[in-house]
C-alpha positions, 0 to 999 in steps of 0.5 A: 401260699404254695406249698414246698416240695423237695426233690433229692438227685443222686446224679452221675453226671450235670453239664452247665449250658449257657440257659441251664443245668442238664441233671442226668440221675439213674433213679430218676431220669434227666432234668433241665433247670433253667438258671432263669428259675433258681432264685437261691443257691447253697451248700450243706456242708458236712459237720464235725459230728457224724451225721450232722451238716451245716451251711457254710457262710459264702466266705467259706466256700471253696471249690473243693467243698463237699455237701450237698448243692441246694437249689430253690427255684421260683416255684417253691421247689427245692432240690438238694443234689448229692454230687458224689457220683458226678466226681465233683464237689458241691463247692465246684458245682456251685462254682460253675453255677454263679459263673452261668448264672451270676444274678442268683443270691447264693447262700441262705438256704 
């Protein structure tokens, strides 16, 4: 079985083409994800207490939601993407990832 590895981004800005994500990160350079790959999408949502997160049930999430957006891609590998930088929501972003690409199973992360 492969083993997983996780990427974090801090990305300034993601566009959403008709085939992909477009991830410019100041750390760590440019990154094209192509909706075909991610097989699973969802969110980690800050909790009540400091420091904690959660992931919200599907029914929950709004586009104003903050958190993390996590991506698993069919080669084992999951990115969590902080958005704060990029001035939108975890929940926005998540948004315009179903409308592109309404075929990934989203939440379960």
């Amino acid at each position: 079985m492969q083993e997983k590895s996780q990427i974090t981004l801090r990305p300034e800005r993601i566009q959403f083409s008709s085939h992909s994500m477009k991830i410019s990160d100041p750390d760590h350079g440019g990154y094209k994800i192509p909706y075909r790959e991610i097989v699973l999408a969802s969110l980690l949502a800050p909790g009540r207490e400091e420091g904690t997160c959660y992931e919200p049930e599907i029914t929950d999430i709004t586009g104003d939601m903050e958190g993390d957006l996590i991506l698993c891609d069919s080669k084992c590998c999951k990115w969590r993407i902080h958005p704060e930088l990029t001035g939108m929501t975890a929940g926005s972003l998540l948004e315009n990832l179903i409308i592109h690409a309404p075929y990934i199973l989203v939440g379960g992360g």
